[in-house]
C-alpha positions as CSV (number, residue, x, y, z in Angstrom):
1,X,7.2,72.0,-48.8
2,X,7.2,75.6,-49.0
3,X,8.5,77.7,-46.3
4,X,5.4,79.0,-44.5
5,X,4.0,75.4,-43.7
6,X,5.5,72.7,-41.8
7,X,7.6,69.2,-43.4
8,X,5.2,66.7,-45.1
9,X,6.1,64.2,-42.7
10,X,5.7,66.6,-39.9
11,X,2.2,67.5,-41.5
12,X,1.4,63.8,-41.7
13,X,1.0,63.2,-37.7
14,X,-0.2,67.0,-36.7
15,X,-2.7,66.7,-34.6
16,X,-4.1,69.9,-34.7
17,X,-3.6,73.1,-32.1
18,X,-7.3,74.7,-31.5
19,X,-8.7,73.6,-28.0
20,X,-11.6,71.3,-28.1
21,X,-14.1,72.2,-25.6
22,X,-14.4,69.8,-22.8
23,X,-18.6,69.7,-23.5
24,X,-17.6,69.0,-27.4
25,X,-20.1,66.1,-27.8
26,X,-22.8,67.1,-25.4
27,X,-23.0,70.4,-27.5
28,X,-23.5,68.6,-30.7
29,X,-25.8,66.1,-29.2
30,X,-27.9,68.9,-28.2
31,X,-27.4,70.0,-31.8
32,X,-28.6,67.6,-33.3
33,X,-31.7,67.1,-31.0
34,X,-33.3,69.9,-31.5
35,X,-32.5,69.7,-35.8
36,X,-35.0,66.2,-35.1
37,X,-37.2,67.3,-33.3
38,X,-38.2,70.3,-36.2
39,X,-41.1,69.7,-38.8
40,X,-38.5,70.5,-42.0
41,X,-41.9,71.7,-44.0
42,X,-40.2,70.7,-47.3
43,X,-41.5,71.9,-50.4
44,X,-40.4,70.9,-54.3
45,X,-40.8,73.4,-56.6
46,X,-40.6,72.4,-60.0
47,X,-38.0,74.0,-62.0
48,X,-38.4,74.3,-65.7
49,X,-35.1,72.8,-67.4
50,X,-34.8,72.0,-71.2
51,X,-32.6,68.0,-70.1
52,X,-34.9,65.8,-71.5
53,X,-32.9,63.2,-68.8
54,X,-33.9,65.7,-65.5
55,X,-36.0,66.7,-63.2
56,X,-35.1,70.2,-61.0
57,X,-36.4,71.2,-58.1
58,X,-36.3,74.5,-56.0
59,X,-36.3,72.7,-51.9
60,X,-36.7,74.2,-49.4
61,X,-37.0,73.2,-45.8
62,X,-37.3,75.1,-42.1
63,X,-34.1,74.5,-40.8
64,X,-32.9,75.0,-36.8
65,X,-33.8,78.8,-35.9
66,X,-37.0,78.4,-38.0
67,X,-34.9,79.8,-41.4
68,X,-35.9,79.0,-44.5
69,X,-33.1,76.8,-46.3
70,X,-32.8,76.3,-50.2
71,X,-31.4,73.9,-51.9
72,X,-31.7,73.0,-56.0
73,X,-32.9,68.8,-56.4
74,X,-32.2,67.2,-59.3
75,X,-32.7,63.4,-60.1
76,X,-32.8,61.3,-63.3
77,X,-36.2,61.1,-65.1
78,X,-35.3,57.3,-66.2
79,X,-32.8,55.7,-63.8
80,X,-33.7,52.2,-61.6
81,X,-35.0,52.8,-58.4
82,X,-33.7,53.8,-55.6
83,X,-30.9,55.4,-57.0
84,X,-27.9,57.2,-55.0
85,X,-27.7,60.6,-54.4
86,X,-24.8,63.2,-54.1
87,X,-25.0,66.1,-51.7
88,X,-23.2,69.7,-53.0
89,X,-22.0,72.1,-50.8
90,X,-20.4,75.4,-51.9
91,X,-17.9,77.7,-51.2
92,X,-17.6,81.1,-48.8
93,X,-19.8,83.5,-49.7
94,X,-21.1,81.5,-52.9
95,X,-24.0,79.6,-53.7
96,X,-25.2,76.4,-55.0
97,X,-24.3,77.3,-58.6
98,X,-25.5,76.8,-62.3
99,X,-27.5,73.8,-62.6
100,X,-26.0,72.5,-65.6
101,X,-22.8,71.5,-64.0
102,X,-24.7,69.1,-61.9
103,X,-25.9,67.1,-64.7
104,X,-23.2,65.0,-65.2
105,X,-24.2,63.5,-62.3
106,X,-27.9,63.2,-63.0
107,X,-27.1,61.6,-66.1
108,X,-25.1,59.0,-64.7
109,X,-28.0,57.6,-62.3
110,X,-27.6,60.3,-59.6
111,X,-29.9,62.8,-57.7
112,X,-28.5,65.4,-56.8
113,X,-28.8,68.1,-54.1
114,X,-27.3,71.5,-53.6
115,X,-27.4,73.3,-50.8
116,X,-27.0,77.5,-50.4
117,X,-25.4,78.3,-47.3
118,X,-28.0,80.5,-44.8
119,X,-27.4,84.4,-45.8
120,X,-24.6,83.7,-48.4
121,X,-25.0,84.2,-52.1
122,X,-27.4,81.8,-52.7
123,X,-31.4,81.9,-51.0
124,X,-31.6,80.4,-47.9
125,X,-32.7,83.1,-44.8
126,X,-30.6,83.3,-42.0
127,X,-33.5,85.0,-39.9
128,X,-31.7,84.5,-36.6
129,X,-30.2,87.5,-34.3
130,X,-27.3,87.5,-32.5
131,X,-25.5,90.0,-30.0
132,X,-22.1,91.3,-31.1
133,X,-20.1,91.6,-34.3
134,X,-21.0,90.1,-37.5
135,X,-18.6,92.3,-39.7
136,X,-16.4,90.5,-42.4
137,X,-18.0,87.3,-42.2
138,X,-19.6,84.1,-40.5
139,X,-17.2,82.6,-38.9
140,X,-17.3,84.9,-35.9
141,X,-21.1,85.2,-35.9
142,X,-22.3,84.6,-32.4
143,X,-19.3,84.5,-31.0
144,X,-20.1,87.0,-28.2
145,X,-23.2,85.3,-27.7
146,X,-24.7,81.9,-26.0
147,X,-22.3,78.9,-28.2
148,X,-25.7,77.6,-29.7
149,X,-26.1,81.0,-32.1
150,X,-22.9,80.1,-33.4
151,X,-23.9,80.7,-37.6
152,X,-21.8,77.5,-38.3
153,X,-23.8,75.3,-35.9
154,X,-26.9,76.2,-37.9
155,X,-25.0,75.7,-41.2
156,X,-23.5,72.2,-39.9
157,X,-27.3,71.2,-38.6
158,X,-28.1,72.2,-42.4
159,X,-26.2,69.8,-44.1
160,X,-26.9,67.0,-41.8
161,X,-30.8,68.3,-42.3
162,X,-30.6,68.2,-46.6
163,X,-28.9,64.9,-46.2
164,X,-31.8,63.2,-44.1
165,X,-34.7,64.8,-46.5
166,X,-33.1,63.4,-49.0
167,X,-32.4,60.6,-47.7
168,X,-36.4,59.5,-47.0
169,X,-37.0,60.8,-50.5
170,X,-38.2,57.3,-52.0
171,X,-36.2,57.5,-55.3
172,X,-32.8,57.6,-53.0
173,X,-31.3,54.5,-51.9
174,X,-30.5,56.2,-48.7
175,X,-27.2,53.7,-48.3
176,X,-25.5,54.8,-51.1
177,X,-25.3,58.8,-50.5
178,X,-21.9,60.7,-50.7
179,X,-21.1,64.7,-50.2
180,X,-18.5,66.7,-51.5
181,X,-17.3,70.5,-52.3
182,X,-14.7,72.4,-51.7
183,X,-13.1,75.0,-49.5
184,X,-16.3,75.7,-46.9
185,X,-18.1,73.1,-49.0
186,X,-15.2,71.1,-48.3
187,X,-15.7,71.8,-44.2
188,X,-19.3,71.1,-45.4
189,X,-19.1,67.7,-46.3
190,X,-16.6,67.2,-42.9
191,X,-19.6,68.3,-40.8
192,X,-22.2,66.8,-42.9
193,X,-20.6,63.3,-42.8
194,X,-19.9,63.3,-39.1
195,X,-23.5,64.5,-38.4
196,X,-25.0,62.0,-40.8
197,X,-22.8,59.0,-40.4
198,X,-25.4,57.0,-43.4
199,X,-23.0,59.5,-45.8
200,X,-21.1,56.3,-48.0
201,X,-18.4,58.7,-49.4
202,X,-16.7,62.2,-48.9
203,X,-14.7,64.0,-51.2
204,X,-13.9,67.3,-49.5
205,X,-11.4,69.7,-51.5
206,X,-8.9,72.0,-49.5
207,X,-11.5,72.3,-46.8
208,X,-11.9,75.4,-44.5
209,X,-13.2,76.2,-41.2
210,X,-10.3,73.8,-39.7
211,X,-7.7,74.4,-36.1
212,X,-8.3,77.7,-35.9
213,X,-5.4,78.9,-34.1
214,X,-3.1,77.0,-36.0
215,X,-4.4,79.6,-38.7
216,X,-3.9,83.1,-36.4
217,X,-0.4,81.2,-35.5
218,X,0.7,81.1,-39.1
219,X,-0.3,84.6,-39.3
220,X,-2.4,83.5,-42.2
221,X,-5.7,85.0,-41.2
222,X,-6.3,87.3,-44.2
223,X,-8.7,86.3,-46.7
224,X,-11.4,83.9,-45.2
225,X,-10.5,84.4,-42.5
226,X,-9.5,88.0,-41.9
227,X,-13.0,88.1,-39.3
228,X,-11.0,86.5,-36.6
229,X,-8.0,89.2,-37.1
230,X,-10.8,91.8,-36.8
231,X,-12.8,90.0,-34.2
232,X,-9.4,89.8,-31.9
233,X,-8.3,93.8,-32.9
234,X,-10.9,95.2,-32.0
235,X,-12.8,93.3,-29.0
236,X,-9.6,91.9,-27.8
237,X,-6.6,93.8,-28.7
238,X,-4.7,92.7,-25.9
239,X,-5.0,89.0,-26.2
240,X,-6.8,88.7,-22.7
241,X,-9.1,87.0,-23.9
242,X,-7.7,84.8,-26.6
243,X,-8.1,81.1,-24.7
244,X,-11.8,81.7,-24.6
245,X,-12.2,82.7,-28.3
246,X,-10.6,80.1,-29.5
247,X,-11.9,77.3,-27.7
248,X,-15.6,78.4,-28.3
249,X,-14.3,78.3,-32.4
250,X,-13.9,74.9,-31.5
251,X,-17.3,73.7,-31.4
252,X,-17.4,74.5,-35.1
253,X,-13.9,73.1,-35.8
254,X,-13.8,70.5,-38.3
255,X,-10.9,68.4,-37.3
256,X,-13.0,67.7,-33.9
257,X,-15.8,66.6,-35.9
258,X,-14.0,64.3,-37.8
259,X,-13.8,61.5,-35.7
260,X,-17.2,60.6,-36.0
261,X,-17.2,60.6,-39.2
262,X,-18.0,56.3,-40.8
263,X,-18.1,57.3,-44.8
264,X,-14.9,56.7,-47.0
265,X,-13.3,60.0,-47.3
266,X,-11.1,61.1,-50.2
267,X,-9.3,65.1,-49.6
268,X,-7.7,66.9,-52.3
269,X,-5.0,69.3,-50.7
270,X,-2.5,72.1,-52.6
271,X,0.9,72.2,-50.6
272,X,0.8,75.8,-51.7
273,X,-2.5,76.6,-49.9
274,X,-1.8,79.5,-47.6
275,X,-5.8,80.7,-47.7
276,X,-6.8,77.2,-45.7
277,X,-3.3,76.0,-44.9
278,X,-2.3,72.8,-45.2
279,X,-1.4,71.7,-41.8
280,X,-5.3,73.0,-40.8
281,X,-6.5,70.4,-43.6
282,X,-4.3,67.2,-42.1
283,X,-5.3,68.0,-38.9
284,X,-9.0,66.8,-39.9
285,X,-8.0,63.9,-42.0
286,X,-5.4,62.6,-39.6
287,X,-8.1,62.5,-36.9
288,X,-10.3,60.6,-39.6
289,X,-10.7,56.6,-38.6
290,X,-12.7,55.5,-41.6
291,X,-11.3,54.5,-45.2
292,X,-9.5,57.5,-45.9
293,X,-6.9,58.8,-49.4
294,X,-5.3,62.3,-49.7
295,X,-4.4,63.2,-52.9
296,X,-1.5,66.1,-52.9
297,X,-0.9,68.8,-55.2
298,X,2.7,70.2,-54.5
299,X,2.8,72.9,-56.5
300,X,-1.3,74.2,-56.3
301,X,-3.0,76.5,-53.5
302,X,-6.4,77.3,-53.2
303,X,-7.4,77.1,-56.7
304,X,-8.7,75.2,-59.3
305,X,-7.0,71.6,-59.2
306,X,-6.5,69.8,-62.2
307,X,-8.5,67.1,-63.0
308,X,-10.4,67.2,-59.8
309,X,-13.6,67.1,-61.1
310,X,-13.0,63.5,-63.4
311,X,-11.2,61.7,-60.3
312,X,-14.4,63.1,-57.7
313,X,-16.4,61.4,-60.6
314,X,-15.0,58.4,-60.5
315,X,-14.9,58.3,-57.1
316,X,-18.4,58.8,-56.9
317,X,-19.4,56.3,-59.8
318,X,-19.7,53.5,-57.9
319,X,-21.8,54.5,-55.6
């Protein structure tokens, strides 16, 4: 292992070090309340697309907050019906991508549905307002305000939203659905599983968003998640109020959501990850009680991993 993270073994029964509020699952029941009890308004848009084997879709549906979410649909012009469907989710500050390298997908039976994260680089609206700081990024959005404008919460409700519309869609077989993406999309498809326990299978890659102190501790949070060093230096340089902070991060922690997550779950980890360390990652798969494999990459960090994409492939295939 290298020297800034702890022994394999070690890493192999960490349990995690960011407090878990004590109203954890009243807050997400809550949550997920008011996502059902919103008319999602979805529209599809067709999209012009020269695969003869496609259709594509713009979506869009009126997520929690009333914000307008996007997400690109794609499903197989001639496949047997209902078909399974695989959810997308992309990284920090990204978007849902070229629709091309979905096709794969679509041509082996699948629909397909990616989401843009709310005010990222994609085109979903974040419309909501919030009291205090928003600079460097999302993470600490609404973090001086009530817990419920917490940006993740929305983001988390979004996922668990997309999967549901798609989900009634009548083409989708809605017990055979899987998620997957990497780094936020890998926290993605941690939140959207636990949220929507009908996911079948989740293949998140180095995932982010994950035991937020453990991060500050390691003295890791640059990058990502250099909000939280910002957040703390300048509305609490003195650490007075650092309990508070932290556990209010947890509601949007990943490793306590991942306990209620039923799908079979396969995680692709570098050893060498110091942007979402390592330790953060097992501390949401070793709270994980469904069918679960880690595949470990000693010598990679938050980068591309080879062969990722064929082994999420076949993972997916069976579906």
């Amino acid at each position: 292992m290298p020297v800034f993270e702890m022994p394999l073994e070690q890493l192999k029964r960490y349990q995690g070090r960011n407090p878990k509020p004590d109203d954890f699952d009243a807050y997400w029941h809550r949550a997920l309340s008011e996502m059902r009890s919103i008319d999602p308004q979805v529209e599809l848009i067709p999209h012009p697309t020269k695969a003869s084997f496609a259709e594509c879709f713009d979506l869009y549906f009126t997520g929690v907050g009333g914000s307008r979410v996007y997400a690109k649909y794609l499903r197989p012009k001639a496949a047997p019906k209902p078909h399974p469907a695989l959810l997308m989710f992309h990284g920090y500050s990204g978007s849902s991508g070229d629709w091309t390298d979905k096709l794969p997908y679509v041509a082996q039976g699948f629909a397909v549905a990616a989401l843009d994260c709310r005010g990222q680089g994609g085109r979903s609206e974040n419309i909501e307002g919030v009291r205090g700081p928003t600079l460097r990024g999302h993470i600490i959005r609404g973090l001086d305000d009530h817990p419920d404008k917490l940006y993740y919460r929305a983001v988390f409700l979004d996922t668990a939203q997309l999967a549901n519309i798609v989900m009634s869609f009548p083409e989708i077989d809605a017990d055979r659905v899987g998620a997957t993406g990497g780094s936020q999309g890998g926290a993605l498809t941690l939140a959207c599983a636990a949220l929507e326990p009908r996911i079948r299978k989740a293949a998140p890659v180095f995932p982010f968003l994950c035991d937020y102190l453990r991060v500050w501790e390691m003295d890791l949070a640059v990058g990502a998640y250099e909000e939280i060093r910002t957040f703390l230096r300048q509305f609490d340089p003195r650490h007075e109020r650092e309990q508070e902070i932290f556990t209010r991060l947890g509601y949007i922690d990943c490793q306590h959501l991942a306990p209620r997550i039923r799908a079979e779950v396969l995680m692709l980890t570098g050893l060498m990850d110091t942007i979402c360390p390592p330790s953060t990652q097992f501390a949401a798969y070793n709270k994980i009680e469904s069918p679960k494999r880690m595949i470990l990459y000693p010598d990679y960090g938050h980068e591309s991993l080879p062969d990722s994409a064929d082994i999420l492939f076949d993972f997916f295939a069976d579906l």
